[in-house]
Backbone as CSV, one residue per row, in Angstrom:
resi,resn,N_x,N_y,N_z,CA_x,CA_y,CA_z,C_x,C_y,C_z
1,UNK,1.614,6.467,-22.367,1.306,7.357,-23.485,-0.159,7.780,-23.419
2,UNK,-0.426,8.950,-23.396,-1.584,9.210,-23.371,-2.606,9.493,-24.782
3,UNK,-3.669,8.641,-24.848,-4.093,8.335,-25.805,-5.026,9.628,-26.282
4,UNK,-5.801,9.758,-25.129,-7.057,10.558,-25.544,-6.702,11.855,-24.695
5,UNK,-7.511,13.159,-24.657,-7.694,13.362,-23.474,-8.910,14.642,-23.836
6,UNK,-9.982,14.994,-23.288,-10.389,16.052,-23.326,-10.748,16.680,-21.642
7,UNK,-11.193,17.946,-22.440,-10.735,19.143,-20.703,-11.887,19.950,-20.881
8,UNK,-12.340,20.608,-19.586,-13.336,21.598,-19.167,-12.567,22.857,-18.583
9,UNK,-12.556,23.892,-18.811,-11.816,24.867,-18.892,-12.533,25.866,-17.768
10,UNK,-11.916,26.139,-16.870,-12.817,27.544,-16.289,-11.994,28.852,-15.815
11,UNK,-12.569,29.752,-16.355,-11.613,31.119,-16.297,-9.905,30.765,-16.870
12,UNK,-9.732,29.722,-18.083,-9.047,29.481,-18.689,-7.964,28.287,-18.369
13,UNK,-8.445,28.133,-16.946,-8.041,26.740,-16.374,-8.280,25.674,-16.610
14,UNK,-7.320,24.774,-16.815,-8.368,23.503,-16.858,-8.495,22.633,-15.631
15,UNK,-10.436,22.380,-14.918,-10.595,22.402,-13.735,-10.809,20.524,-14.086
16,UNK,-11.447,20.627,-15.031,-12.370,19.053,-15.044,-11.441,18.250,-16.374
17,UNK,-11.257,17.058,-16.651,-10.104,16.522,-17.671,-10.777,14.967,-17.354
18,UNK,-10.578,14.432,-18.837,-10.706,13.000,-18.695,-9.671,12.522,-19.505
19,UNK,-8.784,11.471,-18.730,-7.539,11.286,-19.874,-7.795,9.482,-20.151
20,UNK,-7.247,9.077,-21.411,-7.279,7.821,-21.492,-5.879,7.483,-22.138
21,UNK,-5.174,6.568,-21.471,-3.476,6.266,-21.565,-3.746,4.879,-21.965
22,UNK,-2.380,4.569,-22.369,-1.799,2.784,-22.905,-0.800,2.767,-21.415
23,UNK,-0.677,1.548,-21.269,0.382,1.152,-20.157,1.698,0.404,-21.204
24,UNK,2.653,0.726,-20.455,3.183,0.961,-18.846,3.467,2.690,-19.331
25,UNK,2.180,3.096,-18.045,2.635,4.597,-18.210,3.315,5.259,-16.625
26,UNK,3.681,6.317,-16.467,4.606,6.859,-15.733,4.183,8.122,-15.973
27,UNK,3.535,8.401,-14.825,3.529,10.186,-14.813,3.796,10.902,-13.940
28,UNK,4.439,12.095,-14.022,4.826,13.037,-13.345,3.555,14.454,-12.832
29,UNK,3.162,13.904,-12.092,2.133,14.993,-11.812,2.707,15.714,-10.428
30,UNK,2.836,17.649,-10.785,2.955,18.496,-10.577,2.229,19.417,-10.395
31,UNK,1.389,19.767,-8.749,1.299,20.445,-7.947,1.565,21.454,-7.587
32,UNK,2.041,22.310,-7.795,3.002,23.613,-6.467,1.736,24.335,-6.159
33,UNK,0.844,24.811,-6.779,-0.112,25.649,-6.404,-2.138,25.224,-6.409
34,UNK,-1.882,23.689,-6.588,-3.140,23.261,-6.412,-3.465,21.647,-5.941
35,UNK,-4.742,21.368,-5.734,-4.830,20.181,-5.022,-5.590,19.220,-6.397
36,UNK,-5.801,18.294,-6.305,-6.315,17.572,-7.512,-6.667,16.408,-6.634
37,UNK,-8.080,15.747,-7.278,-9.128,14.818,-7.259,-8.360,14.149,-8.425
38,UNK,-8.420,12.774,-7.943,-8.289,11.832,-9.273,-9.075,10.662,-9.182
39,UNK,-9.968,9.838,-10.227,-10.798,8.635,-9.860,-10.467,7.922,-11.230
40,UNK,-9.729,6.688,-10.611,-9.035,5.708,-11.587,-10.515,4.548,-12.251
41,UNK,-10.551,4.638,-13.188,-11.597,3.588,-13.772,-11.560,2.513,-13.623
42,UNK,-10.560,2.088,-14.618,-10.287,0.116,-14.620,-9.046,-0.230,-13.712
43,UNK,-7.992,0.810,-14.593,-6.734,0.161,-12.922,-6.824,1.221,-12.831
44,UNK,-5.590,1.095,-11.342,-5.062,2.303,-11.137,-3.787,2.097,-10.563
45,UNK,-2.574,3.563,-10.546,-1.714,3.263,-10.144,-0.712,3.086,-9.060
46,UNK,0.425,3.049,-9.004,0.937,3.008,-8.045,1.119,4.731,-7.720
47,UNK,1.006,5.089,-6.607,1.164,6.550,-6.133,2.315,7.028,-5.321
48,UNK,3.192,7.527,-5.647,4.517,8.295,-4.997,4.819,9.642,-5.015
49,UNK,4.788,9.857,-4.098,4.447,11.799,-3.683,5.479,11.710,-2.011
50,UNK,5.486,12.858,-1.346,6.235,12.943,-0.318,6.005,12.609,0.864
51,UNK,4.611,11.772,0.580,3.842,11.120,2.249,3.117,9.984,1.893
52,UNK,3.285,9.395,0.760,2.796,8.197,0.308,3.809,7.529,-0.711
53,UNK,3.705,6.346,-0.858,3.943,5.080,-1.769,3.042,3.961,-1.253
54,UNK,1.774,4.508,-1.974,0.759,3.216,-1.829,-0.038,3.122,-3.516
55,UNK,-0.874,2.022,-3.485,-1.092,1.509,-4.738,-2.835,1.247,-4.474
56,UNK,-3.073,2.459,-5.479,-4.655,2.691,-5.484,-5.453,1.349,-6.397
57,UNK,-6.444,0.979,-6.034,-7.219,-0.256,-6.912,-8.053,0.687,-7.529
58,UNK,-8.437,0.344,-8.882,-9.499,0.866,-9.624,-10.806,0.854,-8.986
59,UNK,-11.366,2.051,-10.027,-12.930,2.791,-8.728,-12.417,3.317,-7.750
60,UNK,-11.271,3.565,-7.737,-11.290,4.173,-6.274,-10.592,5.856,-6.862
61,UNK,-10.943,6.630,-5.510,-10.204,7.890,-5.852,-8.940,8.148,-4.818
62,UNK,-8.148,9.155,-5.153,-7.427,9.582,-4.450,-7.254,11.146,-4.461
63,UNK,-6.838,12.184,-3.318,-6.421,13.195,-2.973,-4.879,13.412,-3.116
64,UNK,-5.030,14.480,-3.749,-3.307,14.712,-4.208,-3.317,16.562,-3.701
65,UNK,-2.767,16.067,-2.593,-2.391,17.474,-2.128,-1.395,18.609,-2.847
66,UNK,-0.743,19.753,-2.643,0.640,20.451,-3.473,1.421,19.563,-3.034
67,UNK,2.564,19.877,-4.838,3.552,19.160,-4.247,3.692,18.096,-5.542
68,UNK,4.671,17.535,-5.503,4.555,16.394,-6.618,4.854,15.143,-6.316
69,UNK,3.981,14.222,-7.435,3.639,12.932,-6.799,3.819,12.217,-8.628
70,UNK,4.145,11.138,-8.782,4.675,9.954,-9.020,3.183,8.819,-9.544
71,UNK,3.030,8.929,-10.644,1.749,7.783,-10.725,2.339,7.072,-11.898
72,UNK,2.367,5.575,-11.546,2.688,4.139,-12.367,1.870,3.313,-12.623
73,UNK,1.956,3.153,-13.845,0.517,1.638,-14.022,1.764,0.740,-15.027
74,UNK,1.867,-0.040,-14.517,2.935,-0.963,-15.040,1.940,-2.055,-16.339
75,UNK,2.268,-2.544,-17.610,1.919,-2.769,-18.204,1.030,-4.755,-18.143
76,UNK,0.260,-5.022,-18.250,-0.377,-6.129,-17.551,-0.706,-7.125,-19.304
77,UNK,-1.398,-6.268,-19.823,-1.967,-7.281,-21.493,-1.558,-6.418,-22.483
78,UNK,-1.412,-6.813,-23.691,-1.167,-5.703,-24.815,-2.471,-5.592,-25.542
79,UNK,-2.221,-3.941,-25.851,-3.088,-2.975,-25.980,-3.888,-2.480,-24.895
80,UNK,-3.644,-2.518,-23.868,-4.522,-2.107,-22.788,-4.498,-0.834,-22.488
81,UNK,-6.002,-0.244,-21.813,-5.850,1.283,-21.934,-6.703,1.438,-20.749
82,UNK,-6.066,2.526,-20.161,-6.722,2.845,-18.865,-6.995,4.274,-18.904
83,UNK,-8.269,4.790,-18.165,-8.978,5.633,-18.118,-9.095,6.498,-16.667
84,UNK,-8.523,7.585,-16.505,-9.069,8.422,-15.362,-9.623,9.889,-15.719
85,UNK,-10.126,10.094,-14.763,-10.966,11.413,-14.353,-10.162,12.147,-13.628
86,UNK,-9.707,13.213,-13.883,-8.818,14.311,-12.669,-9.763,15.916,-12.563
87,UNK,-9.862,16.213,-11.563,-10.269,16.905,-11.428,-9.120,18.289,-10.276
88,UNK,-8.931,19.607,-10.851,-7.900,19.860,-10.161,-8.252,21.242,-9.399
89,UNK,-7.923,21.293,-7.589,-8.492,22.124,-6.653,-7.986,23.367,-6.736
90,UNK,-8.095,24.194,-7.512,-7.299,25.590,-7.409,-7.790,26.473,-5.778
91,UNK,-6.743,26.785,-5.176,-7.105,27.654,-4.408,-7.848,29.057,-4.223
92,UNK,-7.767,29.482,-5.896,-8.205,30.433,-6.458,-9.920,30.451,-6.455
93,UNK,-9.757,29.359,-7.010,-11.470,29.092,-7.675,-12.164,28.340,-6.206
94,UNK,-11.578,27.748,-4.965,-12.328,27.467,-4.046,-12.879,28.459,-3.148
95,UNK,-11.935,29.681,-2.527,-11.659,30.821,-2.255,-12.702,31.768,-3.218
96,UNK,-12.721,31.888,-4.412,-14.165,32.329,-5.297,-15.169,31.824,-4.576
97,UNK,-15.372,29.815,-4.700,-16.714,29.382,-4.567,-17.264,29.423,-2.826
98,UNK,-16.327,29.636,-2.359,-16.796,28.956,-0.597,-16.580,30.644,-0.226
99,UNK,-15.535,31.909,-0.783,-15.364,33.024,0.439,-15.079,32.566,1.843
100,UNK,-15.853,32.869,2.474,-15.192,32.527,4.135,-15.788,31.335,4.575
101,UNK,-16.224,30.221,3.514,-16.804,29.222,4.124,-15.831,28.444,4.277
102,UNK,-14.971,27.955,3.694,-14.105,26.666,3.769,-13.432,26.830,5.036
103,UNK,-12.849,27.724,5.700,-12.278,27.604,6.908,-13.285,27.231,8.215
104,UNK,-14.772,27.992,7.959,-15.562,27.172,8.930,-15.773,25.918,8.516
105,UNK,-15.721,25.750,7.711,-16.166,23.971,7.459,-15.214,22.863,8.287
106,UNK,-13.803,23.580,8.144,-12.690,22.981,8.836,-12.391,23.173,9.765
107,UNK,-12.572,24.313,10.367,-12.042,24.843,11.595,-12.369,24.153,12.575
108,UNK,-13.907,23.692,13.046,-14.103,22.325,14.219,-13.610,21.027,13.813
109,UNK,-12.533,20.888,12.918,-12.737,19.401,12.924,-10.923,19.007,13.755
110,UNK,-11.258,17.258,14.676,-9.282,17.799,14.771,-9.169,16.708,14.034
111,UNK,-8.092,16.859,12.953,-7.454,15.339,12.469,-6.084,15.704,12.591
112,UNK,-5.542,14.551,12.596,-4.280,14.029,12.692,-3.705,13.243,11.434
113,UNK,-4.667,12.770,10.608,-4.727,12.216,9.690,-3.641,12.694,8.610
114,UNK,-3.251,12.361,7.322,-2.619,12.413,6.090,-3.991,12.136,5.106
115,UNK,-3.918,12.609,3.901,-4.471,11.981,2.900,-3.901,10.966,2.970
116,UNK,-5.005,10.064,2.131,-4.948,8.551,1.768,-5.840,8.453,0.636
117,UNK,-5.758,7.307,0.332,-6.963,6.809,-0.972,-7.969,7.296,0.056
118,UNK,-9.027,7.862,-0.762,-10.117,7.931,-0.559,-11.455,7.999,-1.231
119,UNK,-12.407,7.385,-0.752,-14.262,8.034,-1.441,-14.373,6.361,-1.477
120,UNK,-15.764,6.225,-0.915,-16.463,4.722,-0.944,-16.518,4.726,-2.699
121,UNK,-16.850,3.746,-3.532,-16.632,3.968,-4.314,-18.858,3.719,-4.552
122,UNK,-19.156,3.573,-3.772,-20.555,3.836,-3.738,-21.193,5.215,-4.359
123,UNK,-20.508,5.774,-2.798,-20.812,7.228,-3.009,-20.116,8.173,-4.186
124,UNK,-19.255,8.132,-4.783,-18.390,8.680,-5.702,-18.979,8.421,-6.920
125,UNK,-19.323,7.056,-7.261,-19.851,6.462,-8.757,-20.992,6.999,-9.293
126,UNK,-21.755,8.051,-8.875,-22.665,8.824,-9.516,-22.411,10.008,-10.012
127,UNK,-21.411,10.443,-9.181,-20.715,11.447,-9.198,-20.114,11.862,-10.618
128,UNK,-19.203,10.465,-10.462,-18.126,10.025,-11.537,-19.379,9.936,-12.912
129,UNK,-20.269,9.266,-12.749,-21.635,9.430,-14.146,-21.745,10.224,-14.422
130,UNK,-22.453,11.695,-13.695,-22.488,12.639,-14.438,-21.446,13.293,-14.815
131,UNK,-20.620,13.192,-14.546,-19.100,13.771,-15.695,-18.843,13.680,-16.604
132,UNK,-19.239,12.089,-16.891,-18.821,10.907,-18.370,-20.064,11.823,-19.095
133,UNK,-21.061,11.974,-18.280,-22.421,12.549,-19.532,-22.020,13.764,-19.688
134,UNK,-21.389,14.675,-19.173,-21.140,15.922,-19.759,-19.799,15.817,-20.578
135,UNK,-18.824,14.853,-20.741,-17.749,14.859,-21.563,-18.600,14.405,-22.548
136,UNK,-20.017,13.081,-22.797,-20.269,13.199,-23.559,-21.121,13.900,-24.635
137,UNK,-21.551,15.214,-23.653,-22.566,16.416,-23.956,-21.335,17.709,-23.613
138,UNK,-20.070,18.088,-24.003,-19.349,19.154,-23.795,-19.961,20.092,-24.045
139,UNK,-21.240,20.334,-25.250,-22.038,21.901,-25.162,-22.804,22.512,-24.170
140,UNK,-23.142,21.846,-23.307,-23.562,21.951,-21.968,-22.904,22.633,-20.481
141,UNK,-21.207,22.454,-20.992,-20.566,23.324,-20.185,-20.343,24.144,-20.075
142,UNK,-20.531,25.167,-18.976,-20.255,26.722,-18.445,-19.457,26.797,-17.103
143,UNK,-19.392,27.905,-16.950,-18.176,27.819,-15.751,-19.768,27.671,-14.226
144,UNK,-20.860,28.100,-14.578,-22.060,28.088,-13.454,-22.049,26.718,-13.231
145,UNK,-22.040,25.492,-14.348,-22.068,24.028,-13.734,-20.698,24.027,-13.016
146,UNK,-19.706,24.236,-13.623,-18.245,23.410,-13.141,-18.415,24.038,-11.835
147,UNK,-18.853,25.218,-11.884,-19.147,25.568,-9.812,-19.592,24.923,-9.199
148,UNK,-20.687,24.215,-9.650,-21.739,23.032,-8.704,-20.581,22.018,-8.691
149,UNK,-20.278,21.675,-10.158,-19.637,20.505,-10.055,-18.564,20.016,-9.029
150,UNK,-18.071,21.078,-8.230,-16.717,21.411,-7.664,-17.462,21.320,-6.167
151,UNK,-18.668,22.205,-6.153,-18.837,22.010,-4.925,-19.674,21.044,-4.197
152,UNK,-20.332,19.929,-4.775,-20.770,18.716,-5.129,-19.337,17.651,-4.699
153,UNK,-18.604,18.126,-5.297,-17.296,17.270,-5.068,-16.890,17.081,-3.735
154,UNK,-16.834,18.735,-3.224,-16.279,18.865,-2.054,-17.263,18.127,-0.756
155,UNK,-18.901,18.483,-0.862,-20.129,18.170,-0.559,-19.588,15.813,0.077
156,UNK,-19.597,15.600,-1.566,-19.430,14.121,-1.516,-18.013,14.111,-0.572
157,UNK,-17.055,14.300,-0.669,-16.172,13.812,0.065,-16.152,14.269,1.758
158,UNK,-17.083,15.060,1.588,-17.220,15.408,3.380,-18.152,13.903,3.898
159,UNK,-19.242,14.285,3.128,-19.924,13.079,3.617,-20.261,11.808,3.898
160,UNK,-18.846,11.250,2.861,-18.247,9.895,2.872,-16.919,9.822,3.924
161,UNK,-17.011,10.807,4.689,-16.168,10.215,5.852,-14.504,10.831,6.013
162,UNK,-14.474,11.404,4.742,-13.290,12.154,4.529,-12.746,13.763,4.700
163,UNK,-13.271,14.003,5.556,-13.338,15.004,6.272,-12.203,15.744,6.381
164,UNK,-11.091,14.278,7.318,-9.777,15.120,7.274,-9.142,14.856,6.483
165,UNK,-9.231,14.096,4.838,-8.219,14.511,4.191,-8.645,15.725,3.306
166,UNK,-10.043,16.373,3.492,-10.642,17.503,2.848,-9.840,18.284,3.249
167,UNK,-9.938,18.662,4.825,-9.130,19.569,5.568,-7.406,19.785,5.422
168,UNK,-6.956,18.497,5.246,-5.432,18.625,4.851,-5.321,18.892,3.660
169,UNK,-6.400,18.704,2.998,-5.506,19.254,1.651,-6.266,20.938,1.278
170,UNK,-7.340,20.833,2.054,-7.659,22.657,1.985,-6.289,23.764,2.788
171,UNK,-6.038,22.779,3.985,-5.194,23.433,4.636,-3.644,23.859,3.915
172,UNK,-3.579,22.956,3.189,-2.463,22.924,2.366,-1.903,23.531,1.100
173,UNK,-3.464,24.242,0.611,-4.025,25.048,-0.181,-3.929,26.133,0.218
174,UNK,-4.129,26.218,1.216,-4.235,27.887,1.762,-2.913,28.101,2.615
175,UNK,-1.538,27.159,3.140,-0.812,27.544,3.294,0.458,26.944,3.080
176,UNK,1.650,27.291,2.990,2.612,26.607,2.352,3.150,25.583,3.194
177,UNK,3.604,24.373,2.504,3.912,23.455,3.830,5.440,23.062,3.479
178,UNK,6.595,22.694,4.500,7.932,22.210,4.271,7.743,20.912,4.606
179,UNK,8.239,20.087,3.442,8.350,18.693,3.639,10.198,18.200,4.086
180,UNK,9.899,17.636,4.738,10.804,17.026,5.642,11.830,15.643,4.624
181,UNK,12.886,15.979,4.031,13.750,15.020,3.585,13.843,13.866,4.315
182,UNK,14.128,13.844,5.843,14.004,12.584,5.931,13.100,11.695,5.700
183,UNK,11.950,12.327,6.219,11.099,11.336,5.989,10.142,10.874,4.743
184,UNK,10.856,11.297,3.305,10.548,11.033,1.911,11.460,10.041,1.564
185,UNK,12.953,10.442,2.242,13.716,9.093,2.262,13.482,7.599,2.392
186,UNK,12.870,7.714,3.981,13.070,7.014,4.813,11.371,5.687,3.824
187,UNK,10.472,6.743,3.229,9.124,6.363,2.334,9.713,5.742,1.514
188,UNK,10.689,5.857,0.847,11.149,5.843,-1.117,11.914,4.670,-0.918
189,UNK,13.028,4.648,0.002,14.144,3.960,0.211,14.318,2.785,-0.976
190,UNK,12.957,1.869,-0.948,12.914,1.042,-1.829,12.804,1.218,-3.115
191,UNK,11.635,2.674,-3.372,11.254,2.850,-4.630,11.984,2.883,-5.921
192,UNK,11.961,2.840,-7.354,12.514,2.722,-8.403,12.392,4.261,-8.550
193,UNK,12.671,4.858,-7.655,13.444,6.548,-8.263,14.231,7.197,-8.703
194,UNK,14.542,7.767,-9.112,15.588,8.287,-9.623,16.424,9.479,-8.348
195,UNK,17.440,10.265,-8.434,17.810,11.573,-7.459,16.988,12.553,-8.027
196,UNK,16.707,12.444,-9.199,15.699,14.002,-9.814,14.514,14.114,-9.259
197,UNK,14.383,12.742,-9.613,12.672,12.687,-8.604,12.658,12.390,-7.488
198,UNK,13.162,12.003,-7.162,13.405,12.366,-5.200,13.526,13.579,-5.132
199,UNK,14.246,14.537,-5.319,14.456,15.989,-5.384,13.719,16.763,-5.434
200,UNK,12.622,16.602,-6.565,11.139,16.761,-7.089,9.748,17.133,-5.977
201,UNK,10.252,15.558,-5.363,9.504,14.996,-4.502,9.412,16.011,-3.169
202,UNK,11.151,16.452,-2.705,11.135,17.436,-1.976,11.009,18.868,-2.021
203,UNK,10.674,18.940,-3.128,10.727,20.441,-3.686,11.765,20.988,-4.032
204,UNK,12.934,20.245,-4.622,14.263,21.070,-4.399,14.720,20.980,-5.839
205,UNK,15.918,21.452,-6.312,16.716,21.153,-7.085,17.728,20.111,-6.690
206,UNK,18.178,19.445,-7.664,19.011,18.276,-7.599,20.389,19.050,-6.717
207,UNK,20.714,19.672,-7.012,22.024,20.270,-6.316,21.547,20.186,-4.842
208,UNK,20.534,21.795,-4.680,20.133,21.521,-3.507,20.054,20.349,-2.808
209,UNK,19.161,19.286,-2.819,18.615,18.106,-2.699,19.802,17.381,-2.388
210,UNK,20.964,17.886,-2.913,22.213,16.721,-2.855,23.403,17.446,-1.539
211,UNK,22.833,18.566,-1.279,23.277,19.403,-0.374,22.442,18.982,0.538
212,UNK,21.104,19.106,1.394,20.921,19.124,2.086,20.793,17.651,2.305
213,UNK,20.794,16.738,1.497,20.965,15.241,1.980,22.307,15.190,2.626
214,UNK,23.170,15.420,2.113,24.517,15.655,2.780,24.362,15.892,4.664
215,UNK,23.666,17.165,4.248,23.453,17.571,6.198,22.225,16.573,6.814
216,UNK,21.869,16.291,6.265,20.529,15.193,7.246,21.494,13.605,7.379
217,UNK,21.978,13.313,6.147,22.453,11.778,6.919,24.194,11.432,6.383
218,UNK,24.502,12.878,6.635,25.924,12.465,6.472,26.593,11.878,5.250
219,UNK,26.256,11.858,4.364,26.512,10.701,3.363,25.833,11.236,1.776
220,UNK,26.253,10.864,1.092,25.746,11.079,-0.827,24.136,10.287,-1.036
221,UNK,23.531,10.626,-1.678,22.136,10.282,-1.741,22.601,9.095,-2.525
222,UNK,23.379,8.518,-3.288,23.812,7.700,-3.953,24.333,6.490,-3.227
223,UNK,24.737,6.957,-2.485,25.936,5.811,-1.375,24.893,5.467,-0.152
224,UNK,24.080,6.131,-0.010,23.115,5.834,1.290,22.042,5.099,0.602
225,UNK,21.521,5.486,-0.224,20.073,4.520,-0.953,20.666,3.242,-1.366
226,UNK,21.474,3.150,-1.773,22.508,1.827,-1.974,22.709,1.100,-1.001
227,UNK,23.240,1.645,0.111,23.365,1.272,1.397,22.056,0.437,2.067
228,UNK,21.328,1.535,2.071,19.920,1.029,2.388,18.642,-0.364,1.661
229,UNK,19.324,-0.231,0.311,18.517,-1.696,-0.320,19.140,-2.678,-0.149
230,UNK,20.559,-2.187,-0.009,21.561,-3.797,-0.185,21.117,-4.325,1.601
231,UNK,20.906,-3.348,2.562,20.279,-3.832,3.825,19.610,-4.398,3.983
232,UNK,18.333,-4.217,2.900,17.010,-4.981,2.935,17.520,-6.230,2.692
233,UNK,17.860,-6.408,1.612,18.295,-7.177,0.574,19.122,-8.320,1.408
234,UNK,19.489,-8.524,1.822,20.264,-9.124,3.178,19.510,-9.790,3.825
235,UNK,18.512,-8.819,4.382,17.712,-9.300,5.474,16.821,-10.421,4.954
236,UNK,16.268,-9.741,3.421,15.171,-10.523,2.745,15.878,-12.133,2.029
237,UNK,16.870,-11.721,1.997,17.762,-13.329,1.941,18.175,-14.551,2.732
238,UNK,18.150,-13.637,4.120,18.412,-14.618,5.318,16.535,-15.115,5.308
239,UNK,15.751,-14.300,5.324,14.769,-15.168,6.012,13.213,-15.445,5.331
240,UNK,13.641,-15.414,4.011,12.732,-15.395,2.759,13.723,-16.298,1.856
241,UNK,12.655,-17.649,1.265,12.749,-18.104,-0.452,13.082,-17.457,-1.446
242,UNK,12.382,-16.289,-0.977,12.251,-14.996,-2.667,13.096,-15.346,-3.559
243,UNK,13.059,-15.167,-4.771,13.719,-15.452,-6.247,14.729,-14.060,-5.891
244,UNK,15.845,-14.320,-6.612,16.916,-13.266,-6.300,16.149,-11.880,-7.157
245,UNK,15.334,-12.517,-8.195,15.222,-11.383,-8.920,14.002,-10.306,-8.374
246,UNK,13.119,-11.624,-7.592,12.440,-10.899,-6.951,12.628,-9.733,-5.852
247,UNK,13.898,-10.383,-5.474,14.400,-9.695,-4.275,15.153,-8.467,-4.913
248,UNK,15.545,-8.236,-6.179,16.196,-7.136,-6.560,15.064,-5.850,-7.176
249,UNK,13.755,-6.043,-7.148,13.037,-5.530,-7.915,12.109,-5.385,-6.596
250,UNK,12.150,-5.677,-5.523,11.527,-5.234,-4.465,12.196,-4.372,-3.643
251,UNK,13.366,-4.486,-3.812,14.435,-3.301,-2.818,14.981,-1.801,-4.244
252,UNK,14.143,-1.969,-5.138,14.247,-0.922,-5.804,15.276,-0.647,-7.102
253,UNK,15.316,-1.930,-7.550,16.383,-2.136,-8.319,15.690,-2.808,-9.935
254,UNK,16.016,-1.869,-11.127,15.601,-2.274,-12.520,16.054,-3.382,-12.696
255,UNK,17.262,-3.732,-12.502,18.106,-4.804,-13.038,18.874,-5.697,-12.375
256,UNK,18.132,-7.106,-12.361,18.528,-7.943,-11.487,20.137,-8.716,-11.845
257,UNK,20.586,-8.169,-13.002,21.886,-8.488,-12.781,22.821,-7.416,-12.177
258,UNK,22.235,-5.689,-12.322,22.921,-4.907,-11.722,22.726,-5.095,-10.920
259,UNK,21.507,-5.323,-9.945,21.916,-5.444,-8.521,22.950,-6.600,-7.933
260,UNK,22.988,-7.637,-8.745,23.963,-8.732,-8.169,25.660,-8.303,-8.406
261,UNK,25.433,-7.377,-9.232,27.074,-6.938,-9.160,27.202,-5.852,-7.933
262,UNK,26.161,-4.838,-7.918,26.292,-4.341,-6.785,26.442,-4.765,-5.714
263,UNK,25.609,-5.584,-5.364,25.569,-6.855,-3.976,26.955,-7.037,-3.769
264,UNK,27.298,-7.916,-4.883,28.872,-8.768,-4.954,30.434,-7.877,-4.353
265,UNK,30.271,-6.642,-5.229,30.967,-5.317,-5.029,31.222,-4.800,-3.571
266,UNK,29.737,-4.468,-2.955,30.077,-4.332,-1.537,29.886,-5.220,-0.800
267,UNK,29.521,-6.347,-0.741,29.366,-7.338,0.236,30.331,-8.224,0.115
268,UNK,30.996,-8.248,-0.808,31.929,-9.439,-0.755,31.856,-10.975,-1.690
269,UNK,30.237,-11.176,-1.890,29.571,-11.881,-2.452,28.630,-11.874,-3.083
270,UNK,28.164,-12.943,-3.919,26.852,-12.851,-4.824,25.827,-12.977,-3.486
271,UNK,24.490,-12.628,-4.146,23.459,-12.853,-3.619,23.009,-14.408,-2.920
272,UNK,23.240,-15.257,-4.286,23.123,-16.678,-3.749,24.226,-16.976,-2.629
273,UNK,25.951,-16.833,-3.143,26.554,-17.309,-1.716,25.823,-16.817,-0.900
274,UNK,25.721,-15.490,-0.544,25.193,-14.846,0.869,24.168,-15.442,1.800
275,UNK,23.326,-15.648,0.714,22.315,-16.534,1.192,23.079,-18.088,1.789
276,UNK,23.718,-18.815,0.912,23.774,-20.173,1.408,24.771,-20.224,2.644
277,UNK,25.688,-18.732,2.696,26.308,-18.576,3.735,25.784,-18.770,5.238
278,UNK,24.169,-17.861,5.143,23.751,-17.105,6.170,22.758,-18.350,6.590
279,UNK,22.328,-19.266,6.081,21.364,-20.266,6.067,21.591,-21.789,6.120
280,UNK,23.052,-22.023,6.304,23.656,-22.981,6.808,24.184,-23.431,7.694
């Protein structure tokens, strides 16, 4: 739930935002036409988008290319409230600030790379200061700072080493990219997703999404992700202690008694026989 939030507006956009949430929050952040800076304060969350499921630590930032991505902060103490900074890359307003610079900036570099978490949290944390002082001085803002501010941004993340996830996500900005179903699958398999948001994830509609899963692995997105945890799930029984429940909440499953009926259903057995089967 998001508690607080105030915004910096430019040419009616909002470029600069500081939000403050209660956990366990779940957000759906949506991309199609811009890139976004985010720098998590105290926690931060888990991140799921179409080339990641990794789990950012607080102070740290991350690059969120187009496209939509998946952020979780699962709930830890009551009343707890967590704080980020987003800042979001319009192609519009970079293309304004750089003209024909951003492609030389990129053009010598080669990466191979993906975004990842990124920014030392050295170099970033001053950064991140003067922001907090202008949210707490908002009469001070004009669209002439949020220009510096933006290109300061871009400035810091070149020079902390992040070069090519600058470049992938400028590149990505300036041209449209097709993400590949399998391999969002093949990322998620475990994750607590839903088909909408997998779908999401690929850019598609659920129909679509349930069509072209069809042609990539033969099979219902339903009957294959099933397929695929109860696999883990197996494996992680033969040669792991793990608590069953643990084991149902790591292969992507809310409910550790639904998964044991599922288990039971297609395998033949509970979780525990299986185990004492396979281990005797």
């Amino acid at each position: 739930m998001i508690l607080k939030r105030q915004t910096f507006k430019y040419d009616d956009k909002i470029l600069i935002e500081k939000i403050k949430m209660s956990t366990p929050f779940r957000y759906e952040a949506i991309f199609e036409n811009s890139g976004c800076f985010i720098y998590f304060k105290d926690r931060a969350p888990k991140l799921m988008s179409a080339e990641q499921n990794v789990q950012v630590n607080s102070q740290e930032a991350v690059l969120l290319k187009c496209g939509n991505h998946f952020l979780e902060i699962l709930k830890r103490t009551e009343e707890e409230e967590v704080e980020a900074i987003i800042v979001h890359l319009f192609p519009e307003v970079l293309k304004k600030l750089y003209s024909n610079e951003i492609p030389k900036l990129i053009e010598n570099q080669t990466c191979n790379l993906r975004s990842e978490v990124v920014v030392s949290k050295e170099v970033i944390s001053r950064f991140i200061d003067s922001l907090e002082f202008y949210f707490q001085n908002p009469v001070l803002i004009n669209n002439d700072l949020l220009e510096l501010k933006i290109k300061e941004l871009i400035l810091l993340l070149i020079q902390s080493k992040n070069v090519c996830s600058i470049q992938e996500l400028i590149s990505d900005l300036y041209s449209a990219k097709n993400v590949q179903i399998k391999k969002i699958i093949e990322l998620h398999s475990y994750s607590n997703l839903s088909l909408e948001e997998l779908a999401k994830l690929c850019n598609l509609s659920l129909s679509s999404f349930k069509r072209e899963f069809k042609k990539v692995f033969n099979n219902t997105p339903n009957n294959y992700i099933s397929n695929q945890k109860l696999k883990r799930a197996k494996e992680l029984l033969r040669i792991t202690d793990m608590p069953i429940s643990e084991i149902a909440y790591g292969v992507g499953f809310n409910d550790p008694l639904y998964f044991t009926r599922i288990f039971k259903k297609k395998i033949g057995s509970s979780p525990t026989q299986y185990r004492e089967s396979e281990t005797t």
